[in-house]
C-alpha positions as CSV (number, residue, x, y, z in Angstrom):
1,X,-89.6,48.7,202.1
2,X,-90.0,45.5,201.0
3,X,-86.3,43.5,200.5
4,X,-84.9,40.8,198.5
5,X,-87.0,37.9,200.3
6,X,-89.9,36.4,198.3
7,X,-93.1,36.9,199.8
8,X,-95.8,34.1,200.3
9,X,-99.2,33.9,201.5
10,X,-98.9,36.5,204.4
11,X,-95.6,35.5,205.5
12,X,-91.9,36.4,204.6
13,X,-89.9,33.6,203.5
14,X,-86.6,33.3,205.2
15,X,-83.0,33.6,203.3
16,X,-82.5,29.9,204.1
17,X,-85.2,29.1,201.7
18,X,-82.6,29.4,199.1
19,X,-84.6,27.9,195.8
20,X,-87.4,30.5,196.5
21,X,-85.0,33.6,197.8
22,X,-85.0,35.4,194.6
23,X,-88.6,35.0,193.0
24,X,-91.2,37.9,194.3
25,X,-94.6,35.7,194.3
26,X,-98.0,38.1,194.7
27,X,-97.6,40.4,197.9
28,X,-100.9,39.4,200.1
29,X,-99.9,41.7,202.9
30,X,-101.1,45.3,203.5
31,X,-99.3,47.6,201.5
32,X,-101.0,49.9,200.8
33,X,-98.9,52.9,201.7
34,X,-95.8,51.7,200.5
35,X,-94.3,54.5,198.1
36,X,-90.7,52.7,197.1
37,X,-90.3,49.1,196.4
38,X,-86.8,48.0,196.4
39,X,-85.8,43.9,195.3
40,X,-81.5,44.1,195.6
41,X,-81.5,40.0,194.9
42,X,-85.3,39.7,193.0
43,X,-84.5,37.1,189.5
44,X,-88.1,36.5,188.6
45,X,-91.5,38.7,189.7
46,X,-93.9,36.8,189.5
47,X,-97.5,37.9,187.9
48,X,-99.8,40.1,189.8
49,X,-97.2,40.7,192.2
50,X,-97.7,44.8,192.4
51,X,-100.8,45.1,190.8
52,X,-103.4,47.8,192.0
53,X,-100.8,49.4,194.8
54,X,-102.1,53.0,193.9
55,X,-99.0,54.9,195.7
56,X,-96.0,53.0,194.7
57,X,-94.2,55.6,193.0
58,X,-90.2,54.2,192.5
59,X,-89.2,50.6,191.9
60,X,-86.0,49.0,191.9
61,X,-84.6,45.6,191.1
62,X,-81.5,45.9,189.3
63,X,-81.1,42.0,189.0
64,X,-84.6,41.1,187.8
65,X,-84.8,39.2,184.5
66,X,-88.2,37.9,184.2
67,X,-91.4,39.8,185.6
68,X,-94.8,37.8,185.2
69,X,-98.5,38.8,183.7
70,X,-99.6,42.0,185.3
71,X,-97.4,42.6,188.1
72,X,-97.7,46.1,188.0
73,X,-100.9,46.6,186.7
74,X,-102.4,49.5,188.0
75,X,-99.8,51.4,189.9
76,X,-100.9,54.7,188.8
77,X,-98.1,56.1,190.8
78,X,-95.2,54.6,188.8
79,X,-93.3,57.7,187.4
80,X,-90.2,55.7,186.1
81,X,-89.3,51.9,185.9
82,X,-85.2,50.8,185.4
83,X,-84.1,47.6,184.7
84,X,-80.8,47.0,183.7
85,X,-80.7,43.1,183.5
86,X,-84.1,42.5,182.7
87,X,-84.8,40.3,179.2
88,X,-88.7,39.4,179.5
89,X,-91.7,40.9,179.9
90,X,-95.2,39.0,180.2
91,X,-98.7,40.6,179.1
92,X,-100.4,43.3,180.7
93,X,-97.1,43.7,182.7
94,X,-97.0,47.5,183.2
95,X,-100.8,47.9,181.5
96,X,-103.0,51.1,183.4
97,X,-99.8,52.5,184.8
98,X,-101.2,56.0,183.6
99,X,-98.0,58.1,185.3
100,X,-95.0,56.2,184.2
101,X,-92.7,58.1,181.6
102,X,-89.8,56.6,181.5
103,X,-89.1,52.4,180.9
104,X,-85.2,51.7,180.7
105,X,-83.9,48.2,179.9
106,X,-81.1,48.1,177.2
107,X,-80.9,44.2,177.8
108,X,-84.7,43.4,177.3
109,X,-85.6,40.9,174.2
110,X,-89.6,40.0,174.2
111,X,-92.3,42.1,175.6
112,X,-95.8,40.5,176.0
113,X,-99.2,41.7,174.7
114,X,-100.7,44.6,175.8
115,X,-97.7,45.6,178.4
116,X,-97.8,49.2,178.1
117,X,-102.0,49.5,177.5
118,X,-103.3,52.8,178.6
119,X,-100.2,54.6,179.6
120,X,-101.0,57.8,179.3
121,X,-98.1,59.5,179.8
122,X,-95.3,57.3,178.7
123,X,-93.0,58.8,176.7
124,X,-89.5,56.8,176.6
125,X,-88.8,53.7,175.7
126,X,-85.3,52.7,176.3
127,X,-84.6,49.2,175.1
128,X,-82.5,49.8,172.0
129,X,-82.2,45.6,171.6
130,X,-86.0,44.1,171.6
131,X,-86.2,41.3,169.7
132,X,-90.2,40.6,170.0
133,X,-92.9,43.5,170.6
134,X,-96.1,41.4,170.4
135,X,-100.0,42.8,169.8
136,X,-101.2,45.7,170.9
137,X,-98.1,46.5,173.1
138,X,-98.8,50.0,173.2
139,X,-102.5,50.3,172.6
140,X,-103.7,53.7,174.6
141,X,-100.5,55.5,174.9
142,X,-100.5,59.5,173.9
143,X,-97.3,60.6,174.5
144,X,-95.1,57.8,172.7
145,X,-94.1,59.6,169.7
146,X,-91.3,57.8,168.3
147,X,-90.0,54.7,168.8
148,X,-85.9,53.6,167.5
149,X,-85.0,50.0,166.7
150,X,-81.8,49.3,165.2
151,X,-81.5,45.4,165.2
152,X,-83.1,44.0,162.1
153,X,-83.6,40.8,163.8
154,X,-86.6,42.5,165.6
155,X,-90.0,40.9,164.8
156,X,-93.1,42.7,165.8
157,X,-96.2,40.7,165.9
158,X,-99.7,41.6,163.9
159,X,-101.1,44.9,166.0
160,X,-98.0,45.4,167.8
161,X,-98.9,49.2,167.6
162,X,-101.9,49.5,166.8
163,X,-103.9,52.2,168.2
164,X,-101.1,53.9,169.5
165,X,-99.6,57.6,169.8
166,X,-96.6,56.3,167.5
167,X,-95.9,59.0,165.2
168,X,-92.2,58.0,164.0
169,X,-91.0,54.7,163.9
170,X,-87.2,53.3,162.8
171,X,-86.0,50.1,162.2
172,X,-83.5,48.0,160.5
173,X,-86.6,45.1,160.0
174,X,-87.4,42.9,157.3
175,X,-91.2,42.7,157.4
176,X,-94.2,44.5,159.0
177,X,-97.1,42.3,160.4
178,X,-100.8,43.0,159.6
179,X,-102.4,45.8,161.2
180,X,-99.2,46.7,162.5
181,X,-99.8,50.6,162.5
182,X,-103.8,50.3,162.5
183,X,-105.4,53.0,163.3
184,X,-101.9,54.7,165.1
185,X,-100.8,58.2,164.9
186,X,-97.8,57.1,162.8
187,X,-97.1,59.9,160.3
188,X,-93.2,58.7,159.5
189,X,-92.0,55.4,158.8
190,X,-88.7,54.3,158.2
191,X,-87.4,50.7,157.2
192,X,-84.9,50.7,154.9
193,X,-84.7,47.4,154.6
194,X,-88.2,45.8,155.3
195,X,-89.3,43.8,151.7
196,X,-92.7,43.2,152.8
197,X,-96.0,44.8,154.4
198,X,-99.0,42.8,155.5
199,X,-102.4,43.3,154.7
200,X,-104.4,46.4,156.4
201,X,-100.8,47.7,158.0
202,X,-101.7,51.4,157.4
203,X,-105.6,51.0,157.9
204,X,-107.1,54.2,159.8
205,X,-104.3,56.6,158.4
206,X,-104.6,59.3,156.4
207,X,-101.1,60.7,155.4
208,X,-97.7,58.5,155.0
209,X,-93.8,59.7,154.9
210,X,-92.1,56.4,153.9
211,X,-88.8,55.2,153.3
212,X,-88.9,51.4,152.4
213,X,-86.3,50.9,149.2
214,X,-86.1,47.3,149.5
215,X,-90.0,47.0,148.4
216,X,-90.6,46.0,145.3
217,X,-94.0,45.7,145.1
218,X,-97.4,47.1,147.2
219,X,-100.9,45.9,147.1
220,X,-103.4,49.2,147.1
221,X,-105.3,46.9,150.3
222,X,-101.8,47.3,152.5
223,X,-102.5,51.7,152.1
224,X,-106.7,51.5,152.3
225,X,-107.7,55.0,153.4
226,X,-104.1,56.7,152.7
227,X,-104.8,59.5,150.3
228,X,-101.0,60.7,150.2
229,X,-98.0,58.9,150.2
230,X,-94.3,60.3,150.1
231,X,-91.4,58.4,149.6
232,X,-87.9,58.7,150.2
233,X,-84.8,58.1,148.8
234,X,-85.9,55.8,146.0
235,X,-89.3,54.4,144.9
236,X,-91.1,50.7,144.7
237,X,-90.1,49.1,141.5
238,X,-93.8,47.8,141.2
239,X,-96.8,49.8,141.8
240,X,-100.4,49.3,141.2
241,X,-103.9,50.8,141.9
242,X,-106.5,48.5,142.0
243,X,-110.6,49.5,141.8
244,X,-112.9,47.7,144.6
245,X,-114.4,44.8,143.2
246,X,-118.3,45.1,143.2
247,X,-120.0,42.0,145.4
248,X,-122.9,40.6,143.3
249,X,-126.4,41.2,145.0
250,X,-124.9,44.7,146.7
251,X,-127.1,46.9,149.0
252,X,-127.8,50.6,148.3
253,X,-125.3,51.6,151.1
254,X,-122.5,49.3,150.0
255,X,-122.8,50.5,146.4
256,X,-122.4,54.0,147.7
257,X,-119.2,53.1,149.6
258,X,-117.6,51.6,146.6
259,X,-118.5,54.6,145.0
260,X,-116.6,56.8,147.5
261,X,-113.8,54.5,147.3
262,X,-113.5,54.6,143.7
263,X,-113.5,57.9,143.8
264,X,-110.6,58.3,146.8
265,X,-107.0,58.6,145.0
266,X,-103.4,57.6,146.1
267,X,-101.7,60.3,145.9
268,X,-97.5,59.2,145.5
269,X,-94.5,61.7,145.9
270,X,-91.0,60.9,145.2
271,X,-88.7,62.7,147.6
272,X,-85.0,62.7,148.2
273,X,-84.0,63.4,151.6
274,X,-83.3,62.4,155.0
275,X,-86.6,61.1,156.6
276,X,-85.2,60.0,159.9
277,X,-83.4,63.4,160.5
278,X,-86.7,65.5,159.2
279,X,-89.4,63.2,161.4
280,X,-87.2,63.8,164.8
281,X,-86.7,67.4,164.1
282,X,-90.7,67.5,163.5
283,X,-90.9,65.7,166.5
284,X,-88.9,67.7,169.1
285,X,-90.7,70.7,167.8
286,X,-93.5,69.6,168.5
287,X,-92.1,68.7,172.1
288,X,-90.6,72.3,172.5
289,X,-93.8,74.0,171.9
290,X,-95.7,71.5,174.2
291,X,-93.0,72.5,176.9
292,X,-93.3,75.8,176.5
293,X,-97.4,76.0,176.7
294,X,-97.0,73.5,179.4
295,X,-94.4,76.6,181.4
């Protein structure tokens, strides 16, 4: 089990060596076999760390604050990860980790690009006060189906869910970056209080359930693709549908396109009701029959 003490190249660095006792630095020694990981006094991991130790299945290091680029990258093992102090996470942190379900940590603030690429099976995340998700955080996932943020003062960053299993996402937010929900599973959206939606948000999705009463206006380019659009509890103030403008000196193939897209309608509905309550309870059935074929 590998203790508090940072780890250098091939040696263990004694507890004397007090500036260096509680950062991890990459582990260069065998271990290979090592199934729990355990860090009582760890502050700071550094990058790479973990990375590519196949049979580490349970972590601990209820101190850490700060874990570095990649250093778990890999561990395909991982089944849950807690951290109750921890604030920061760098890219590519827990990215390939294709067994971890769980992440817990109610204290974290920022987490890096592509942090939770490719895992398969996550299905929790526990960090109720985020303040940064940056691009492409989630990229890969299947099982993530809803994701709860309460603190307005969130910012997400262009892509930060992008290509993800998102299906129902919350949030007290102001604004949604560009390509925020590209090309994502996201069938339920709600931000009350978000004013404004950046270009090609909703590109790659079909069907929307939206509640978003502080909009007041919405270019036609922010819902490219949608073909049905429900809102609830109120509606924009402002709404417009806008034709593709032909290109001069167009091929054969593009002037077929803009034909199709001419042709493609917005479909809006006007719904009052709850959509947070009706998105989770879609949600959990949808999780009660996948328990039940998976029994």
């Amino acid at each position: 089990m590998v203790d508090e003490y940072a780890f250098g190249t091939n040696e263990t660095l004694k507890p004397q060596d007090s500036k260096k006792q509680h950062i991890l630095y990459k582990i260069d020694m065998n271990l290979s076999g090592i199934v729990s990981i355990c860090g009582m006094k760890v502050l700071l991991i550094k990058q790479f760390a973990f990375s590519n130790l196949y049979n580490v299945k349970f972590i601990s290091f209820p101190l850490v604050e700060k874990i570095g680029s990649c250093a778990f990258q890999n561990c395909r093992s991982i089944n849950t990860a807690s951290f109750p102090r921890l604030l920061s996470l760098d890219d590519r942190v827990f990215s390939g980790c294709i067994n971890i379900e769980t992440f817990i940590a109610p204290l974290l603030q920022f987490v890096g690009p592509y942090c939770f690429e490719n895992c398969l099976n996550l299905s929790d995340f526990l960090a109720e006060n985020t303040r940064m998700i940056s691009s492409f955080c989630f990229a890969g996932t299947k099982l993530l189906r809803q994701f709860i943020i309460e603190n307005g003062s969130t910012e997400l960053m262009p892509s930060a869910f992008e290509d993800s299993s998102i299906e129902f996402f919350h949030s007290n937010i102001r604004s949604l970056p560009q390509r925020c929900f590209a090309n994502s599973k996201l069938k339920w959206l709600s931000v009350p209080m978000c004013r404004e939606i950046g270009s090609q948000c909703f590109v790659g999705l079909r069907e929307l359930h939206i509640e978003a009463q502080q909009l007041n206006e919405q270019e036609v380019s922010n819902y490219f693709g949608i073909t049905q659009i429900t809102i609830y509890n109120g509606t924009f103030m402002q709404w417009r549908q806008e034709k593709p403008v032909r290109r001069q000196n167009s091929t054969l193939s593009e002037l077929n396109l803009e034909k199709d897209e001419q042709q493609e309608q917005i479909l809006v509905f006007v719904r009052h009701a709850n959509l947070k309550q009706l998105a989770l309870q879609h949600i959990n059935q949808i999780q009660r029959s996948n328990d039940v074929f998976t029994d």
